[in-house]
C-alpha positions as a printed NumPy array, in Angstrom:
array([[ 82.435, 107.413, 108.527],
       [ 79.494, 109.114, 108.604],
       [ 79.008, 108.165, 104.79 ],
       [ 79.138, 104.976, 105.359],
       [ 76.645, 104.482, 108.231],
       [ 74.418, 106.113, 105.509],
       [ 75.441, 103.89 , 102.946],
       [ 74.596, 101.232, 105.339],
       [ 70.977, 102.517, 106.517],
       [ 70.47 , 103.326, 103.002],
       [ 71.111,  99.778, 101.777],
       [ 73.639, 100.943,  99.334],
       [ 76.18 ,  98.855, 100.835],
       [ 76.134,  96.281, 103.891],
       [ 79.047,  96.453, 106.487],
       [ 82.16 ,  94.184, 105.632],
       [ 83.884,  91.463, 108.353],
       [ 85.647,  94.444, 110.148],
       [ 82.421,  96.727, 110.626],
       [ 80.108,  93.816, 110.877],
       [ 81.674,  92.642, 114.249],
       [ 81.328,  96.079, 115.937],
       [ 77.942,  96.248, 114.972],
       [ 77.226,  92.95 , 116.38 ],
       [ 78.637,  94.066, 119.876],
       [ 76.939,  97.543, 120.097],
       [ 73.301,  95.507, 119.161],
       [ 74.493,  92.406, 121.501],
       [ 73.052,  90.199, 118.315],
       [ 74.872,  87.302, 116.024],
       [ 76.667,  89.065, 112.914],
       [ 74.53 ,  86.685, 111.373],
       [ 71.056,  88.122, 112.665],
       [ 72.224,  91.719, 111.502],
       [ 72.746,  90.131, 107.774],
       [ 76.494,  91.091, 108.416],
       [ 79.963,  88.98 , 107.732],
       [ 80.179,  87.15 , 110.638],
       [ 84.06 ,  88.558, 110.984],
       [ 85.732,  85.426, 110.973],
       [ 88.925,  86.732, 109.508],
       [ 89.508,  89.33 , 112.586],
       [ 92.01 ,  86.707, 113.804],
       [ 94.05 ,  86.512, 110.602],
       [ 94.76 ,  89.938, 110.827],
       [ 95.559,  90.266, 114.293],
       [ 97.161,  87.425, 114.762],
       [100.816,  88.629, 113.198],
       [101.362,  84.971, 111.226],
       [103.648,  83.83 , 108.679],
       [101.457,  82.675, 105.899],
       [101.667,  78.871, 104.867],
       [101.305,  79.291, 101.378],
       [101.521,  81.521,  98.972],
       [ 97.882,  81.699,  98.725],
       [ 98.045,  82.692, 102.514],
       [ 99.687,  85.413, 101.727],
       [ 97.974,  86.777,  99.04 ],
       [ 94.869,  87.075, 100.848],
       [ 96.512,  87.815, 104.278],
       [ 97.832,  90.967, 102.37 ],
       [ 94.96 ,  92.226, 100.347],
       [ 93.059,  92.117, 103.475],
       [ 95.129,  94.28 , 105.566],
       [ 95.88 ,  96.715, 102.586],
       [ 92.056,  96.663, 103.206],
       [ 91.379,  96.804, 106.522],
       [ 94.221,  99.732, 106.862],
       [ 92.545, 101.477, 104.379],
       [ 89.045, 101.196, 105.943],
       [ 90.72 , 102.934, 109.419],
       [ 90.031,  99.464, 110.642],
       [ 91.068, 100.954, 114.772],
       [ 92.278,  97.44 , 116.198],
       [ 94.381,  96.95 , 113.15 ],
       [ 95.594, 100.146, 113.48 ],
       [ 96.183, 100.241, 117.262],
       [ 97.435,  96.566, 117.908],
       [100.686,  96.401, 119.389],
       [103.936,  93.971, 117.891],
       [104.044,  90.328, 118.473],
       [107.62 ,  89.581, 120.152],
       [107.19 ,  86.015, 118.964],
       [106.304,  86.685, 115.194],
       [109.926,  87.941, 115.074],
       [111.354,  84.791, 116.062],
       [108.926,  82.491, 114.226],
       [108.901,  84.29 , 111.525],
       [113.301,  84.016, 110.894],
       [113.111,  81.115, 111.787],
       [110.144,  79.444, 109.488],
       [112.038,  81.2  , 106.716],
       [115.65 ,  80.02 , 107.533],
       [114.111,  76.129, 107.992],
       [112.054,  76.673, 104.679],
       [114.309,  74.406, 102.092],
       [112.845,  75.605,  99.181],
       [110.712,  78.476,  98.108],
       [107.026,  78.078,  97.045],
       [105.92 ,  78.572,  93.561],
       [103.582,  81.135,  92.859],
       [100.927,  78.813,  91.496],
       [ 99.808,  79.641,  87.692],
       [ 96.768,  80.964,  87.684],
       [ 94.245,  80.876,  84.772],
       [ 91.45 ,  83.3  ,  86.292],
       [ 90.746,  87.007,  86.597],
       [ 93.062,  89.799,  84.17 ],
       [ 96.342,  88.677,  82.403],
       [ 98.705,  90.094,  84.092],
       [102.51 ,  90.519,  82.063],
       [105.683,  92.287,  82.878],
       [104.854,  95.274,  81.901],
       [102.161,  95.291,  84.84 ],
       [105.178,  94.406,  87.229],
       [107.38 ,  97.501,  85.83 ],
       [104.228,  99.423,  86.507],
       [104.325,  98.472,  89.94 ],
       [107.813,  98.76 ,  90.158],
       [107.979, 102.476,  88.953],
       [104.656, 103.667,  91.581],
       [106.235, 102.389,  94.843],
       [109.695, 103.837,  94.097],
       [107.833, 107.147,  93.633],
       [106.301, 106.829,  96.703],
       [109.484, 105.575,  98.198],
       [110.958, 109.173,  97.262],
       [107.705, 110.372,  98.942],
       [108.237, 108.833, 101.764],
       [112.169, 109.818, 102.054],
       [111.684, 113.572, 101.516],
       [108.199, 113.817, 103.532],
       [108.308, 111.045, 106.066],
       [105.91 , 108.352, 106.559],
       [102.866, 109.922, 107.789],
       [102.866, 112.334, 104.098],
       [101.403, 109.699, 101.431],
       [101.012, 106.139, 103.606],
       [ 97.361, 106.076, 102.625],
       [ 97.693, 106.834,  99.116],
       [100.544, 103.993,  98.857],
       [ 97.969, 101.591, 101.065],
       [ 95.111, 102.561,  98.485],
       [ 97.033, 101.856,  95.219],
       [ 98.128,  98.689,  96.614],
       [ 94.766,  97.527,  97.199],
       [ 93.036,  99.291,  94.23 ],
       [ 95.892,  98.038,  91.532],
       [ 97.955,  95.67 ,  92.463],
       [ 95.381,  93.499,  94.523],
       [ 93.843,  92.744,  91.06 ],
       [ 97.199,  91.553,  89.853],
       [ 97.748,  89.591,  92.363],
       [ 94.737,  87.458,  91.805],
       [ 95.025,  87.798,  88.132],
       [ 96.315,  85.079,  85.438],
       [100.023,  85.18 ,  84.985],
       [102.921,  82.638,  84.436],
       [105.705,  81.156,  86.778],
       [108.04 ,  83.505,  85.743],
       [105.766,  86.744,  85.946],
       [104.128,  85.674,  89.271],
       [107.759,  85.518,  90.754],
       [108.471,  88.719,  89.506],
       [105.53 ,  90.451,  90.261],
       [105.476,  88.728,  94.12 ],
       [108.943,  90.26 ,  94.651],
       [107.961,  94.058,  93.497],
       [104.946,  93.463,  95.604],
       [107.228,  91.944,  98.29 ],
       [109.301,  95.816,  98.383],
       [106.092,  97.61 ,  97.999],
       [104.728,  96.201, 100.812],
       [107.824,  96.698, 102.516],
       [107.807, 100.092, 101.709],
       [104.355, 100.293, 103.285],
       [105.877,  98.956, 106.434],
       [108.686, 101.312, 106.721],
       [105.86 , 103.709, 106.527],
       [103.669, 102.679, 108.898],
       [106.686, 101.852, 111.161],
       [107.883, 106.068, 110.488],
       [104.25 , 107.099, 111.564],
       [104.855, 105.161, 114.855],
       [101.683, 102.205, 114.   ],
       [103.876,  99.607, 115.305],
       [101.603,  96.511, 115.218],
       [100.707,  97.485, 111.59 ],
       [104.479,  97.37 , 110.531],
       [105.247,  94.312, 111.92 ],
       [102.397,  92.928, 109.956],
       [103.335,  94.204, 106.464],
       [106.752,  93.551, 106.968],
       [106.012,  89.674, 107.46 ],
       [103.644,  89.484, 104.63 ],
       [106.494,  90.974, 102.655],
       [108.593,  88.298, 103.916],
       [106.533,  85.717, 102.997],
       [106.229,  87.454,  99.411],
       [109.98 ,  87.048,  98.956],
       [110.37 ,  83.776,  99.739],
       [107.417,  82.706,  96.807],
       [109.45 ,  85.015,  94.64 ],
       [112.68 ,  83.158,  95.24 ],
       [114.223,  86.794,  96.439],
       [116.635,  85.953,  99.041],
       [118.383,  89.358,  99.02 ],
       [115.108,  91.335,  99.764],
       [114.495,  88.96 , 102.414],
       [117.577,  89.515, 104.227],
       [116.795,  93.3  , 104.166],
       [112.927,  92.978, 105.403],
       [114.42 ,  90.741, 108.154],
       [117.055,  93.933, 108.528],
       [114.065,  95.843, 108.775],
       [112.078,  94.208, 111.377],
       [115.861,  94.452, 113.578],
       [115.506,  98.054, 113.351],
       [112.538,  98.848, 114.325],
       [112.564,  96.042, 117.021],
       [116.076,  97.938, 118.06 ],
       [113.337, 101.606, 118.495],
       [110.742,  99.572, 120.345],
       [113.812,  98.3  , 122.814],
       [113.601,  94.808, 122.422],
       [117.427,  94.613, 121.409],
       [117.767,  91.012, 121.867],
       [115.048,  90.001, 119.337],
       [116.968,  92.698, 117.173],
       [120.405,  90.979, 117.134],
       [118.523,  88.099, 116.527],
       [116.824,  89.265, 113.243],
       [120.131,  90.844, 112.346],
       [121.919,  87.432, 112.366],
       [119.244,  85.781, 110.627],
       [118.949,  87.793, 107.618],
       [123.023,  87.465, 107.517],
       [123.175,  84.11 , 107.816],
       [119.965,  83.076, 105.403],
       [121.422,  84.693, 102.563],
       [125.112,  84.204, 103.16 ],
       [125.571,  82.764,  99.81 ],
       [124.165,  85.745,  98.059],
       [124.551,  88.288,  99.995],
       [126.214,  91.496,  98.807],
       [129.25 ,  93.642, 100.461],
       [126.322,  96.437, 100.885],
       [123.748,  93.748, 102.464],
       [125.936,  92.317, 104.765],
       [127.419,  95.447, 106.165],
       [123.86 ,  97.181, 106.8  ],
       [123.285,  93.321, 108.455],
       [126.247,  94.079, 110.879],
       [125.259,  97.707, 111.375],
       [121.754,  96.616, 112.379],
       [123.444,  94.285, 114.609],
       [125.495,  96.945, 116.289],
       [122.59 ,  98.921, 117.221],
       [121.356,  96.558, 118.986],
       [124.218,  95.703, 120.9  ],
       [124.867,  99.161, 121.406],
       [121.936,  99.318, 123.44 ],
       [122.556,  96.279, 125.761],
       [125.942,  97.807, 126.466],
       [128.152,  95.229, 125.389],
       [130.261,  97.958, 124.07 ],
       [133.219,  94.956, 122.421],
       [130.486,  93.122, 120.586],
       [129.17 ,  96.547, 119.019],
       [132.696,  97.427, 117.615],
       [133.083,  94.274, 116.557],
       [129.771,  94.78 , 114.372],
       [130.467,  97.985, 113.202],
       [134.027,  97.158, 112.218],
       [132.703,  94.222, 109.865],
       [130.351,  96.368, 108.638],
       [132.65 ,  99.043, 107.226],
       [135.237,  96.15 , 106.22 ],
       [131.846,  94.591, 104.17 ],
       [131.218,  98.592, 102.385],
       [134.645,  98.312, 101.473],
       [134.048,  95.758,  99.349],
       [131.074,  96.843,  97.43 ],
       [130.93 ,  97.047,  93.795],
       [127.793,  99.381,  92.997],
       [126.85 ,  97.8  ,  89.705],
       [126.46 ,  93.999,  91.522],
       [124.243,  95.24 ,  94.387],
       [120.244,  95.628,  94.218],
       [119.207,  98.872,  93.32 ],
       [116.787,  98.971,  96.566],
       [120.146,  98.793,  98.677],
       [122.026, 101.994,  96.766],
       [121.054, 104.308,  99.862],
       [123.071, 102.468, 102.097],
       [126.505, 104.526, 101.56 ],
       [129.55 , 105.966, 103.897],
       [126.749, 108.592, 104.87 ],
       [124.66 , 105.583, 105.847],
       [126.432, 103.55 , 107.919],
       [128.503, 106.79 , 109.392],
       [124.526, 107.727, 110.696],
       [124.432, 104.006, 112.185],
       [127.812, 104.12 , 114.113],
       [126.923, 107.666, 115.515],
       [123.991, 105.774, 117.078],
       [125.871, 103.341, 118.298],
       [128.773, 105.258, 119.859],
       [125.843, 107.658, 121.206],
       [123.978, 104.774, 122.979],
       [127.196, 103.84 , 124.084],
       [127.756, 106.991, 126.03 ],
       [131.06 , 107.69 , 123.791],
       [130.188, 111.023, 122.744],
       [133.205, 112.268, 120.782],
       [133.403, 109.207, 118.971],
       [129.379, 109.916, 118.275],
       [129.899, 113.275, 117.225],
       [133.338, 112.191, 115.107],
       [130.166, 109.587, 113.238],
       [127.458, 112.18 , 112.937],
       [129.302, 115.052, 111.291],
       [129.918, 112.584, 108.453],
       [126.601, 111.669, 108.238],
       [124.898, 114.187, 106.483],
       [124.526, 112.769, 102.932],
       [122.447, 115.76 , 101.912],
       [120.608, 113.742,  99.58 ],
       [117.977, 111.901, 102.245],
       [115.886, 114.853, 104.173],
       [114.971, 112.354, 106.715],
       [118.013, 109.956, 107.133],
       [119.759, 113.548, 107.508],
       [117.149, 114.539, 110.543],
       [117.809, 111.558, 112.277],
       [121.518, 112.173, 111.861],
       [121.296, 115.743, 113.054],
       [119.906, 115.214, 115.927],
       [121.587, 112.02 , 117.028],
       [124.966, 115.138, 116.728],
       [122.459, 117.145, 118.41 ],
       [122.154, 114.975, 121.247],
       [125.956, 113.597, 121.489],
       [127.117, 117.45 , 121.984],
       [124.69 , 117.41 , 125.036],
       [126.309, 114.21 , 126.305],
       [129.855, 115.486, 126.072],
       [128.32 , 118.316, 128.081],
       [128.22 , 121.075, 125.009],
       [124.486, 122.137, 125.469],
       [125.214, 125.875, 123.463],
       [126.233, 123.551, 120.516],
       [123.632, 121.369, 121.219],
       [120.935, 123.277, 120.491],
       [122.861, 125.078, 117.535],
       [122.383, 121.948, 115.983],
       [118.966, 120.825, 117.078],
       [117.759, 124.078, 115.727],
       [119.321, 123.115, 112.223],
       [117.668, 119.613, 112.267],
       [114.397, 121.733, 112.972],
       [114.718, 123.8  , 110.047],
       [115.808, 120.319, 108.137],
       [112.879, 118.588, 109.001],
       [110.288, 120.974, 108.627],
       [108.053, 119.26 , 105.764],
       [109.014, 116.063, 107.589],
       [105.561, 114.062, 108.92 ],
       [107.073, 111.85 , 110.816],
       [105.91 , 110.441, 114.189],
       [109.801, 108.978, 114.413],
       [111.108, 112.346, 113.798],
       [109.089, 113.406, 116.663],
       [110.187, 110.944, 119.109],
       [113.392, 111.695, 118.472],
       [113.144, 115.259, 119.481],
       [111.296, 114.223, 122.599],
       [113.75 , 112.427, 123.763],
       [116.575, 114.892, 123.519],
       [113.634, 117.708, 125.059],
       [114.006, 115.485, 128.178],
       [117.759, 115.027, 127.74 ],
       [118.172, 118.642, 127.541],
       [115.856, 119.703, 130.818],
       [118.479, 117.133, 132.58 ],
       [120.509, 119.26 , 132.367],
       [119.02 , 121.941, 133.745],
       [118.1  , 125.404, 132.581],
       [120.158, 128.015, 130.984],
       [120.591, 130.668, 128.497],
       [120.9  , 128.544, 125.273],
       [117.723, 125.888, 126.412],
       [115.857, 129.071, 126.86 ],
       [116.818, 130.456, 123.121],
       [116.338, 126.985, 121.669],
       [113.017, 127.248, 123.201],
       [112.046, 130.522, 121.949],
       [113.597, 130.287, 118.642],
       [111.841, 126.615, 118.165],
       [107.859, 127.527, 119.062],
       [107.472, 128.053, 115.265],
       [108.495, 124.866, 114.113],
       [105.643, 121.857, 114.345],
       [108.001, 118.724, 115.235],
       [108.911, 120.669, 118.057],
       [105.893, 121.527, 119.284],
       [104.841, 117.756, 118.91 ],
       [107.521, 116.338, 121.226],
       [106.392, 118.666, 123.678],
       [103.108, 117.307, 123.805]])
């Protein structure tokens, strides 16, 4: 920061429409009597919209890549809309047809070899992102987006090459959101997950927009708004019903589950999770998008040990977790240890417990994650209602070393 004031005073650079407006307030002047951007684009950011177009959501999403990568604090701090869930299923389940990318004639050529490009970045930073949480490389994936694929994005390409290359963008972006969502900057994943939204529809990519709107169900399902969640859920089941694949539709009915699992209507719940496994039944690996291949046994084993956890049936939870552990996803494998970790303690096991709350510890050591984090919180407080005794104390001792637990203590 303190570059930049220097860069400012200097005359090296003048303060953009997210800068410009602070400035304005600490002088009390116009933007426009400081020579600054007057900031009218604050509200486009802020304002957690479903673009109209798809030129609305190019430059909706180059400017947040922007503004997230300028540490742009209300951005970064603004809390989820509960209504851009609703209006943003719905506007896509009304929309009849997808928009065309319009052809564009001006700026670089951009072919499918600059989509493959794309393609073959964000899934390195999706394995990033799986083996070091989302907090380990969400600024470097923020500044490629807006320092290569921005350009693409208002380059010169076809039809055909603007669909593909809005539906890689579409995942990256989505990508970004799971990110942002795993470092706990909630407002900012909401955002990038409907830009992404809008992205698939231009790029005629149904399937990816069933799992974005999957997506915004879980982490509406973390922030506790459980109705909106079942909502989403249903939404992305029911807008791509005619595509949909055995391994989309049950993660749709899992996400579903969780949600109900959490309002307590404990025969709804099973109902989900028992179309979800019928749906994995059914899956044949070489039909279903490659984005999707995570979602295994493992998988939706983690997702019904939530459920049953929420749903205070503890064996049943710990039955789930202990076939969760894929050993191939350090973080999906955290999560799953410690949702065991914390159905032992409900079936009133606390030695075994913290046995296993230690392991997730060791597990998720490399793990920046301020999910991860919140997770262990939560069974911290679970486990001091409980009261003391010999194995809280040793999981205390034994766990000073390890950083995530030292976080959720905070």
């Amino acid at each position: 920061m303190k570059r930049r004031i220097a860069s400012w005073e200097n005359g090296h650079s003048t303060p953009d429409d997210f800068y410009g407006p602070l400035l304005s307030h600490a002088f009390a002047a116009e933007a426009a009597d400081l020579g600054l951007a007057d900031g009218e684009h604050r509200d486009v950011l802020l304002a957690s919209a479903f673009p109209a177009s798809p030129d609305g959501a190019v430059e909706t999403v180059t400017r947040l890549w922007h503004a997230d990568l300028s540490q742009y604090e209300p951005l970064l701090t603004a809390e989820p809309s509960e209504p851009a869930w609703s209006e943003a299923s719905l506007r896509w389940l009304v929309t009849p047809e997808p928009s065309i990318p319009r052809p564009r004639t001006a700026g670089i050529r951009v072919g499918f070899g600059d989509v493959a490009a794309v393609k073959t970045t964000a899934d390195m930073f999706a394995q990033l992102d799986d083996q070091f949480g989302g907090n380990h490389a969400r600024r470097s994936i923020i500044q490629y987006l807006e320092s290569d694929v921005a350009p693409l994005l208002h380059g010169s390409y076809s039809e055909q090459v603007g669909r593909a290359l809005f539906s890689t963008v579409a995942e990256a972006t989505l990508l970004a959101g799971w990110m942002s969502y795993d470092a706990c900057r909630h407002g900012l994943a909401q955002r990038y997950f409907l830009q992404a939204l809008r992205l698939s529809q231009d790029a005629d990519d149904r399937r990816l927009a069933g799992s974005i709107l999957s997506a915004m169900s879980h982490q509406a399902t973390f922030l506790g708004k459980y109705t909106q969640a079942a909502t989403l859920a249903r939404a992305a089941l029911m807008g791509i019903s005619s595509v949909a694949t055995p391994t989309l539709r049950a993660q749709f009915h899992a996400m579903e589950a969780r949600a109900l699992a959490r309002t307590g209507d404990v025969s709804a719940c099973e109902a989900a999770l028992s179309a979800a496994t019928t749906a994995l039944e059914g899956r044949n690996s070489q039909d279903e998008p490659e984005w999707i291949s995570y979602f295994d046994e493992a998988e939706l084993a983690a997702e019904a040990a939530h459920c049953f956890r929420d749903v205070n049936s503890a064996r049943q939870a710990v039955a789930h977790a202990e076939n969760a552990m894929s050993g191939n996803h350090v973080r999906s494998d955290f999560f799953a240890t410690m949702v065991l970790a914390d159905a032992h303690l409900r079936a009133g096991d606390v030695e075994e417990a913290c046995r296993v709350a230690l392991d997730a510890l060791d597990l998720g050591e490399q793990l920046k994650s301020a999910r991860c984090v919140s997770y262990l919180a939560e069974f911290r407080r679970n486990l001091g209602a409980a009261g003391p005794g010999t194995a809280a104390r040793d999981l205390a001792e034994q766990a000073q070393e390890h950083r995530l637990w030292l976080a959720a203590g905070r």
